[in-house]
N, C-alpha and C positions, 0 to 999 in steps of 0.2 A: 504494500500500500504506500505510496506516494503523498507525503501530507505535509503542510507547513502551517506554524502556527502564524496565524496575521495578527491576533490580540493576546495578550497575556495580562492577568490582573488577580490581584489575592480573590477575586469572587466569583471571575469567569474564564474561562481559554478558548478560543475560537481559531478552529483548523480548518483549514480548505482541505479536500481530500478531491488532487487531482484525476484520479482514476473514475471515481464514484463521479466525481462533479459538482459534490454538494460541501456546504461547511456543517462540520461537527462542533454546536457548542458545549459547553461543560461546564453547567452553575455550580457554588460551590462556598461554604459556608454560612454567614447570616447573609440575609438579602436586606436591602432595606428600598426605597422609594429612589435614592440615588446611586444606588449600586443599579437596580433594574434599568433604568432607564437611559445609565452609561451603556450598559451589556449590548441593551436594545437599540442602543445607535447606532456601536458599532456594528453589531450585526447588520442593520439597512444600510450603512456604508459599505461592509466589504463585499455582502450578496452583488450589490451596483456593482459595486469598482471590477468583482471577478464572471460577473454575468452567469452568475447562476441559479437554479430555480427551486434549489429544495433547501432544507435544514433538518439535522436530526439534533432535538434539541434537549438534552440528559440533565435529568432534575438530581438525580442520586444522590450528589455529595451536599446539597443543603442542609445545613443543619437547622436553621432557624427562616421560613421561609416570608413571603411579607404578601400575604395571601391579597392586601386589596391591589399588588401589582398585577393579579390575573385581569380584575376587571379593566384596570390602566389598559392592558395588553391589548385587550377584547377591545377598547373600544378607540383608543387613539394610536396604538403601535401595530397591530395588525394589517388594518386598513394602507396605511405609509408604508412598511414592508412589502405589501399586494402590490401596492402602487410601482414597487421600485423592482419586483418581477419575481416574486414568492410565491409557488404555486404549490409547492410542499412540504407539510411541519409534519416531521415524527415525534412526537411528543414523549418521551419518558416521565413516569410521576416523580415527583418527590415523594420520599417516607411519610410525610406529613400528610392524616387522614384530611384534615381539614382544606388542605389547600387543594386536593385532588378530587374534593364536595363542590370545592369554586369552579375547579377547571370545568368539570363535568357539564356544570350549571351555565359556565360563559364561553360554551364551544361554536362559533361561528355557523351560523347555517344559509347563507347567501351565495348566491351564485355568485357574487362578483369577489369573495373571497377564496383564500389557499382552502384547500382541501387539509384539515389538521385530524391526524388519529393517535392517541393515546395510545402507552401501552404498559406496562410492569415492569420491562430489563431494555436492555440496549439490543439482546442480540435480536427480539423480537422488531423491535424499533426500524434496525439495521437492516432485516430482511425484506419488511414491507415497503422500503423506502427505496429499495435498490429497484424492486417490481413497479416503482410512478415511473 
């Protein structure tokens, strides 16, 4: 596998996986309202910058998660990610029951939105992502 990291930061890492063609993020201890929405930027800058269409995007290593950034996500980062050419999120949960209550609750269902599916581990994540 062929991968380079484009973001590094104590809360996320964000690898391009030139073969696949998608970036693999990887959240990662507490979240908070400005840790999400650094993550989230840079995710919509480098999808643009590398012209690619998918994200598999790994909640696992959170330890503390900041459950109203799902609804953030849902309603002003999603849409701007679509915009800049997002057409597919493999969603890993985090451990945290509660924030995985939210996601459930604030999953997109428009057509003019990414197609996002959940799932419980990476390698399930990984498989369905490879088949968009």
């Amino acid at each position: 596998m062929t991968t380079n990291v484009l973001y590094a930061a104590s809360f996320i890492s964000i690898t391009y996986d030139a073969k696949k063609g998608w970036l693999y993020a990887q959240w990662k201890g507490e979240l908070n309202q400005e840790r999400v929405e650094t993550g989230c930027r840079q995710l919509t800058e480098i999808l643009q910058a590398e012209g690619c269409t998918k994200i598999l995007n790994d909640n696992t290593l959170i330890t503390a998660p900041w459950p109203e950034g799902l609804m953030w996500g849902r309603q002003v980062w999603l849409p701007e990610i679509a915009a800049a050419g997002l057409r597919y999120i493999a969603w890993v949960y985090s451990p945290h029951i509660y924030s995985r209550l939210i996601f459930d609750l604030v999953q997109p269902h428009e057509a003019n939105m990414p197609v996002v599916a959940a799932f419980d581990d990476v390698a399930t994540a990984y498989e369905w992502l490879t088949r968009q």
